[in-house]
N, C-alpha and C positions, 0 to 999 in steps of 0.2 A: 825380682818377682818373676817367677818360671810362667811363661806362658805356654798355654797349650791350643792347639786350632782343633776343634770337634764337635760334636753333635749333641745339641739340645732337643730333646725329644718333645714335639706337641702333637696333636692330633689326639682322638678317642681310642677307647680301648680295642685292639685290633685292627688300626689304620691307623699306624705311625706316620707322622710327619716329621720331620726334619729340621731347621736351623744349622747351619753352617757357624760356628764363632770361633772367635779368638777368646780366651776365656782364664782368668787367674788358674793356674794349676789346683790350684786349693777353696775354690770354689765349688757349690755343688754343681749337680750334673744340669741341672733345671733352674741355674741360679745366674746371679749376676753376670752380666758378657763384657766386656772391652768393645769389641764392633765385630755387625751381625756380617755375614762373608759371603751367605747364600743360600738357598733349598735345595733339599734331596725331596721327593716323593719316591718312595719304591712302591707305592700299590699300584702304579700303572708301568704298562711293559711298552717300549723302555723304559725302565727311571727314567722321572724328570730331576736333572739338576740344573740348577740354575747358578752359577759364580762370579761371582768380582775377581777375576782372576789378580789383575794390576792389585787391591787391597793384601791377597791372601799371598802372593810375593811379596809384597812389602813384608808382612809378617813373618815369612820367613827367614827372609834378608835380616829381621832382627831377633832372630833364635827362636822362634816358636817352633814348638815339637808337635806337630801333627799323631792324634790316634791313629792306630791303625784303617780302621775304616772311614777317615776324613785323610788319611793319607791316601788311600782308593779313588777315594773322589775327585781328591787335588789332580789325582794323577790323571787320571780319567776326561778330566779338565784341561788339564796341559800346565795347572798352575807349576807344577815341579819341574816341566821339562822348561817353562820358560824362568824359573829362575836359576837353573843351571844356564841356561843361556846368557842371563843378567851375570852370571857370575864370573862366566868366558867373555864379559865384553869387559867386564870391571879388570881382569890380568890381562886382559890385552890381547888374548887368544882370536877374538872377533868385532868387526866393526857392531855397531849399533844394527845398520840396517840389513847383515849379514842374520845376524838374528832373528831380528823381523820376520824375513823372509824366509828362515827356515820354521819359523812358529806358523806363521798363516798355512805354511804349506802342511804342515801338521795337522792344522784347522780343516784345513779343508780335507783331507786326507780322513780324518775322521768322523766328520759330517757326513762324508758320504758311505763311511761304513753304518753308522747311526738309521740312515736313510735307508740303506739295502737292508738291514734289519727289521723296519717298522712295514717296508713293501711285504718281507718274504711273512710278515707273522700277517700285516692284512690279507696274502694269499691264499696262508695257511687258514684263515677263519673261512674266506670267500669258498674253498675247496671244499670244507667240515660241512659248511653248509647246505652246498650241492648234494654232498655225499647222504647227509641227513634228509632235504628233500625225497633223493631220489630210494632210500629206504624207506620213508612213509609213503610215497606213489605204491613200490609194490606193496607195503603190505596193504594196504587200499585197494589193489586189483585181487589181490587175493583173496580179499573180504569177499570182493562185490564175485569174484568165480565160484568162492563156497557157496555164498550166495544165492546164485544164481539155476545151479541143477536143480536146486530143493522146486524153485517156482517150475523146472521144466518135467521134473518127476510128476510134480501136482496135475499140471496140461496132461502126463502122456498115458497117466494110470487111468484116466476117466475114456480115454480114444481104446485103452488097448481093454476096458469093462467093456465097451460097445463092440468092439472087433469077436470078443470073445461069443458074448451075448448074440449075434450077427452068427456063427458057430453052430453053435445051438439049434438055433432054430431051424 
């Protein structure tokens, strides 16, 4: 039985959700699973995904073929970099905890790109926003300046009837 590791779509019409599965190859798309692996959300920046990494190596350890974009995600994950790793411990290539230890550093390695990503897009909004205020300020001064001559035209034209008036006489 070919297994394949990919995405079951839920969610409403134009906000896909996700499911991560292990899933019969000849199954439908939205159809019976093997076991569920984890979520994608892409309507929020970053995607959220969520993975059983340990399940979705197991699964590949026993021949599952990853879609292309559940192959994205694994990677994304670290699932494929750490069963390459499981695979250099199984020939001998690396201890167990040699592994480990290059996985977590991986982990964190990309946490923190994750992190500087989600700062620079909350900077970018924080910035947008400034930017936005401070173009309705002016154009709010520039109301209140058009504004403004019209009430001082009104005052000067009744002073400069008296001045004239004043002429006259």
């Amino acid at each position: 039985m070919p297994v394949k590791i990919r995405l079951q779509r839920h969610g409403k019409k134009g906000k896909p959700f996700y499911w991560i599965v292990a899933a019969d190859a000849r199954s439908k798309r939205d159809g019976k699973y093997l076991e569920k692996l984890g979520v994608y959300n892409p309507n929020t920046n970053p995607a959220i995904v969520e993975l059983n990494v340990d399940g979705a190596v197991k699964w590949l350890q026993n021949g599952a073929q990853p879609t292309d974009t559940a192959k994205n995600l694994l990677s994304y994950k670290g699932a494929l970099l750490k069963n390459h790793l499981v695979g250099g411990v199984a020939k001998g290539a690396l201890t167990e905890e040699q592994a480990e230890a290059k996985f977590s550093a991986w982990l964190e390695e990309k946490a923190s790109k994750v992190q500087a990503k989600a700062e620079g897009l909350s900077q970018a909004e924080a910035k947008a926003k400034a930017d936005a205020l401070a173009a309705e300020k002016a154009v709010n001064d520039a109301r209140i300046a058009a504004a403004a001559p019209v009430v001082e035209e009104a005052e000067e034209a009744p002073a400069a009837e008296a001045e004239a008036s004043n002429e006259e006489e």
